[in-house]
Legacy VTK file of the C-alpha trace (Angstrom):
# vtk DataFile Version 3.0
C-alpha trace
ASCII
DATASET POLYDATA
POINTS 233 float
0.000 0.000 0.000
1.227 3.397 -0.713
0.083 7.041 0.298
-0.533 8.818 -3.135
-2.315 11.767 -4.281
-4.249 13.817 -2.220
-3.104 14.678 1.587
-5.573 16.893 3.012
-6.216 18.519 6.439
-9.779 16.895 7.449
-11.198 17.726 10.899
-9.985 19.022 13.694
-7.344 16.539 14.679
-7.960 14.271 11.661
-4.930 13.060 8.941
-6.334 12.271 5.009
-5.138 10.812 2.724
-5.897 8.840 -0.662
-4.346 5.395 -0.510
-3.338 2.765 -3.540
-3.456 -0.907 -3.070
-2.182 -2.845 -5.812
-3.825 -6.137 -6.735
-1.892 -8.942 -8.071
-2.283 -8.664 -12.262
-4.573 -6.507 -12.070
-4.022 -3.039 -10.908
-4.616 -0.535 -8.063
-7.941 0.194 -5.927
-8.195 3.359 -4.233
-9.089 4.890 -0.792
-9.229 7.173 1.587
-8.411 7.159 4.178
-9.008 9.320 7.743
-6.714 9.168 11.170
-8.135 11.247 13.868
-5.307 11.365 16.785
-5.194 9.020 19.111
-7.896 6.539 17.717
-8.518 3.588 19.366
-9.653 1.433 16.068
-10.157 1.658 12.603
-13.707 0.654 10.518
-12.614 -0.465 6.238
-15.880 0.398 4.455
-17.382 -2.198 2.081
-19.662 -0.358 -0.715
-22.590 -2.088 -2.034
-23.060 -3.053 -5.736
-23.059 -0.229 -8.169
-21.320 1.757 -5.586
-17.912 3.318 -4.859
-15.740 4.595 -2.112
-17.560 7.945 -2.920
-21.033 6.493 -1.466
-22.722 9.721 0.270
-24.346 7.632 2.513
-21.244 5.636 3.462
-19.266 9.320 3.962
-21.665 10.429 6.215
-21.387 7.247 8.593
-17.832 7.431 7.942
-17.495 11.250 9.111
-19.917 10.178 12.089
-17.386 7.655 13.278
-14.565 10.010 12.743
-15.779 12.630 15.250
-15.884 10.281 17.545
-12.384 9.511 17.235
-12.527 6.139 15.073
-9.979 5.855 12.251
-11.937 5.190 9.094
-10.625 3.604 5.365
-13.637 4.033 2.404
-12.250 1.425 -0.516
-13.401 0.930 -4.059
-13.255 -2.749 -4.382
-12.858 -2.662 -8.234
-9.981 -1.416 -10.316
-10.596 1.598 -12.807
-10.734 -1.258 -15.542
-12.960 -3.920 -13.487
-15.164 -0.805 -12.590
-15.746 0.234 -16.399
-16.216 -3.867 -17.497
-18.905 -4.372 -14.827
-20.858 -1.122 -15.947
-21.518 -3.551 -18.658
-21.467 -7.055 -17.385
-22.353 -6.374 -13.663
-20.757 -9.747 -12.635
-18.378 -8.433 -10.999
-20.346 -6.565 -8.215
-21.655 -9.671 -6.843
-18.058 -11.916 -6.800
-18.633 -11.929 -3.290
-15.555 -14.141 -2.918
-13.554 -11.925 -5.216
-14.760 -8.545 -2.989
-13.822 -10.388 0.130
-10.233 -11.206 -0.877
-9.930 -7.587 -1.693
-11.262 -6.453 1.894
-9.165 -9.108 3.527
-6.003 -7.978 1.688
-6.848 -4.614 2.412
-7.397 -5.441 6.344
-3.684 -6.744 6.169
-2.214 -4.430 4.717
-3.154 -1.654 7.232
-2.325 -4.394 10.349
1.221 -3.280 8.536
0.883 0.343 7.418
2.392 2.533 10.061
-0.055 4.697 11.703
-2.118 1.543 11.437
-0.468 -0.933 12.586
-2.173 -2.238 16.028
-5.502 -1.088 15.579
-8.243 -3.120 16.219
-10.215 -3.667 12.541
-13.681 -3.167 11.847
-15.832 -3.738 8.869
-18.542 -1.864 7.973
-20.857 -3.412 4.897
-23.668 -2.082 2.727
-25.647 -3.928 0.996
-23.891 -6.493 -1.319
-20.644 -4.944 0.760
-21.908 -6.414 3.984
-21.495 -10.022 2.409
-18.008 -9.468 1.812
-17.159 -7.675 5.219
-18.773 -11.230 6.621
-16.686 -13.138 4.428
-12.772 -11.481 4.940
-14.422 -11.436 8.931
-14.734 -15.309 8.197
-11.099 -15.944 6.662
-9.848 -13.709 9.809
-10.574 -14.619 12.899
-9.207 -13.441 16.044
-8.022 -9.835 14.196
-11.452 -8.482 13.186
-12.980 -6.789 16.274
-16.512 -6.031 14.875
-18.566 -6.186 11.723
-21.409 -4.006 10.988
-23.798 -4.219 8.074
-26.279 -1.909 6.841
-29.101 -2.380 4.665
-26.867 -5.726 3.971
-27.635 -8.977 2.241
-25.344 -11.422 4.543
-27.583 -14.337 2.578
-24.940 -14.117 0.192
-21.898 -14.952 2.277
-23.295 -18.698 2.421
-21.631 -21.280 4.593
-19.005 -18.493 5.624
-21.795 -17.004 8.084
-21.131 -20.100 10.788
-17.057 -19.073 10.515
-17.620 -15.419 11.672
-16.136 -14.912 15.234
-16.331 -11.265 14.962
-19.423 -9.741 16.952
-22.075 -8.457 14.469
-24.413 -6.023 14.043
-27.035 -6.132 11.841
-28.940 -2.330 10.780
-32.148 -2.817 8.881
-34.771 -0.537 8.028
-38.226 -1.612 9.604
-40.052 -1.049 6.077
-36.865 -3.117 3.975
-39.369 -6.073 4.893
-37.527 -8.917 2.296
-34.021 -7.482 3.711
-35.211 -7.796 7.022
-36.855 -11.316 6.621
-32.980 -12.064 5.191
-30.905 -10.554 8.321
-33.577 -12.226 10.760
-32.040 -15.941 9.070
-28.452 -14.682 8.985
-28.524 -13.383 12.673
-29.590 -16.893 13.563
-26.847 -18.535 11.257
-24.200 -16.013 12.919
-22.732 -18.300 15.515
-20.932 -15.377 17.599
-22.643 -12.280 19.158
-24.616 -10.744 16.928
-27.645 -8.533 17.063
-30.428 -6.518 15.009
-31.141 -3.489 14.954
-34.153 -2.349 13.020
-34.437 1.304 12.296
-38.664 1.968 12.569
-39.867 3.549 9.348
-36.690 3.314 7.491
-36.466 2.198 4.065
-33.585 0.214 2.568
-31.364 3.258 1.776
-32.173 4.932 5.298
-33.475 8.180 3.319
-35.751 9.184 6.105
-35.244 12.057 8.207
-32.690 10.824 11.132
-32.026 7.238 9.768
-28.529 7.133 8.226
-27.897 9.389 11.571
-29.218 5.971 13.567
-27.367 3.619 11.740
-23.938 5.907 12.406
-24.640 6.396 16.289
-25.642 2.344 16.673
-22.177 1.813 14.602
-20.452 4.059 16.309
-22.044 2.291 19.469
-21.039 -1.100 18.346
-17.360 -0.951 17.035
-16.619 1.633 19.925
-17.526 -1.249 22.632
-15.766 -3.958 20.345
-12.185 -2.365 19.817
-10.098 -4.416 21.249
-6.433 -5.073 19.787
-6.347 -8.006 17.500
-5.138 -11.148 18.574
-3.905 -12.811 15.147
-5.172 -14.671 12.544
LINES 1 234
233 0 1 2 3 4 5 6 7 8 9 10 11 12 13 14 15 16 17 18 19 20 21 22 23 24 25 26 27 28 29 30 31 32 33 34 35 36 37 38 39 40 41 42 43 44 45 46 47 48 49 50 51 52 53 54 55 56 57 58 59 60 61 62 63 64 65 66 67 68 69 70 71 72 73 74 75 76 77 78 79 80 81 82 83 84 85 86 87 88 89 90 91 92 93 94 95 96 97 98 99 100 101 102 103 104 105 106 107 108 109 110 111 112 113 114 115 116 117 118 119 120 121 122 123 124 125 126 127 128 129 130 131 132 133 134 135 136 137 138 139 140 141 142 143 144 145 146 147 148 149 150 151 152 153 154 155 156 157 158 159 160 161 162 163 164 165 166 167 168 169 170 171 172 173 174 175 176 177 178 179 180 181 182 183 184 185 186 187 188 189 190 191 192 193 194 195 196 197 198 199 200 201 202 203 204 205 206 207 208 209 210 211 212 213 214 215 216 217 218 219 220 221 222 223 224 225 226 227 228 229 230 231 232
């Protein structure tokens, strides 16, 4: 991973930078990322399909858990060129196994980065994102202190939902009745502690006055009481 591009004063207290990960063969995937001083974990973001790293929604939970004092990464999981192929094929927005390895490679690589190094990890998942979080959680145990997933479809992680040690949090809008009927399954697949949260009168994309500010303070909540240091894996 290298530090490239832009390097901008965020916050009060708060480091940016944009961040290149290159992935074997294929090329680089991008984010940024945000170090508040002194925080005691940091949450990788996992956009949903037909998303990017620039999700509004996902920057306004991310900014959320930056004031209070989490470290934060938002990642495009596709390459320029894998971005422009899927606006065509859409295939590869719903590799769930593909999305995971880049998470889980991305998760390493800040266990590494200085500045990084030694913070406890947390995922945070949207949508088709929240599968993948669940997945590199799966393939990690022991160094991923908390997943949440918002608006998520963990259905699709499969079999990988019984290998998740990390505690979960499921956020689900109260009228996303299929997604919800999903998460209820997956939170009683999820072998570790997990919980739901349903957000009343919410919709899937938490448009409503005061939702996505819900889903931030309930992530904020969760990761906050989970960061821990990792313990390997």
């Amino acid at each position: 991973m290298s530090f490239s591009g832009r390097d901008d004063d965020g916050a009060a207290g708060v480091v940016e930078h944009t961040v290149g990960l290159e992935v074997h063969g294929t090329g680089t995937i991008h984010g940024d990322l945000a170090l508040p001083d002194g925080a005691p974990g940091i949450v990788l973001f996992a956009h949903g399909s037909g998303s990017s790293r620039h999700s509004p929604r996902n920057r306004r939970v991310a900014e959320a858990l930056q004031r209070r004092g989490l470290a934060t990464m938002l990642l495009d999981l596709l390459t320029d060129d894998e971005e422009r192929a899927d606006s065509t094929t859409g295939h590869l927005r719903f590799d769930i196994g593909l999305l995971a390895d880049r998470l889980h490679t991305a998760g390493a690589v800040l266990a590494d980065q200085e500045g990084t190094a030694g913070l406890p990890l947390g995922y945070f998942g949207a949508s088709t994102g929240a599968a993948a979080a669940l997945v590199a959680a799966a393939r990690a145990p022991g160094r991923v202190m908390a997943v949440v997933s918002r608006g998520g479809r963990p259905d699709l992680a499969g079999d990988a939902l019984g290998l998740v040690q990390a505690p979960t949090l499921l956020i689900v809008g109260g009228l996303d009745t299929q997604v919800l009927e999903l998460n209820e399954h997956a939170r009683a697949q999820l072998p570790e502690t997990c919980e739901l949260e349903v957000i009343p009168g919410a919709t899937h994309l938490f448009e409503e006055p005061g939702a996505l500010d819900d889903v931030a303070r309930l992530a904020g909540d969760w990761f906050l009481a989970h960061a821990v240091p990792p313990s390997g894996g």
